[in-house]
C-alpha positions as CSV (number, residue, x, y, z in Angstrom):
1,X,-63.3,47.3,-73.7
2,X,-61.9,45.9,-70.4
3,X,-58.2,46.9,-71.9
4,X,-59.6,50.3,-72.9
5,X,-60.8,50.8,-69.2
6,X,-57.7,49.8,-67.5
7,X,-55.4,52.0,-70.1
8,X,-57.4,55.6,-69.1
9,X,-57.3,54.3,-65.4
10,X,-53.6,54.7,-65.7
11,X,-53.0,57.4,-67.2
12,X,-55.5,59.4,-64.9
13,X,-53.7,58.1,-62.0
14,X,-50.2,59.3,-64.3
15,X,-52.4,62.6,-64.3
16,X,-53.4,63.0,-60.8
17,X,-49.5,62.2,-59.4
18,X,-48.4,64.6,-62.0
19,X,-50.5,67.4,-61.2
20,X,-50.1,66.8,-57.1
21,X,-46.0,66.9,-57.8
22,X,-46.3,70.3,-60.3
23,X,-48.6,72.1,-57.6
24,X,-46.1,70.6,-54.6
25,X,-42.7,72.2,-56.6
26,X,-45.3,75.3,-57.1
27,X,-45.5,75.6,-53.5
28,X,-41.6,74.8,-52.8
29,X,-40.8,77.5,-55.4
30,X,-42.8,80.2,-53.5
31,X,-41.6,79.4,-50.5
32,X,-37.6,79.6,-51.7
33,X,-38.3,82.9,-53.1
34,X,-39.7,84.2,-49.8
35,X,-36.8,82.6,-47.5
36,X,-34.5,84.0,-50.3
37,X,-35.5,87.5,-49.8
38,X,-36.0,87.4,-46.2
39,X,-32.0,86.1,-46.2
40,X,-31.6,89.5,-48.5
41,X,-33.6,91.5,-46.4
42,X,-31.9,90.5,-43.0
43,X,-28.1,90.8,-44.5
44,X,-29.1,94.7,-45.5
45,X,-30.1,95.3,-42.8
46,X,-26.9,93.6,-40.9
47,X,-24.7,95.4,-43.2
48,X,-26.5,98.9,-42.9
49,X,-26.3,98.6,-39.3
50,X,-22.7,97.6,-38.9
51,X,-23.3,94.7,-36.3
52,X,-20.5,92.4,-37.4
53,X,-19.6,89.2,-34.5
54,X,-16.1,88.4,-35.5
C-alpha cells in the first residue's frame, strides 16, 4: 500500500509541474503574438510615414 501511495505522489507532482510549464508556454505564447504584432504595427506605420534615419 505504502509503494502504491508513494507511486500516485509522483506522478501528481509529474502532473502539477506539467500543467504549471503548459500554462507558463500558454502565457509566453500570448505574449510573442502581441510583441509580434505590435513590431508589425509599428513598421507600417514607419513605412507609411516615410521616417527612415539612415
Amino acid at each position: 500500500m505504502n509503494i502504491l501511495l508513494i507511486i500516485v505522489v509522483i506522478i501528481a507532482v509529474i502532473l502539477l509541474f506539467t500543467g504549471g510549464f503548459v500554462s507558463a508556454v500558454n502565457w509566453l505564447l500570448w505574449v510573442g503574438i502581441v510583441l509580434l504584432l505590435l513590431a508589425i504595427i509599428a513598421w507600417i506605420i514607419r513605412a507609411l510615414t516615410g521616417s527612415r534615419r539612415a
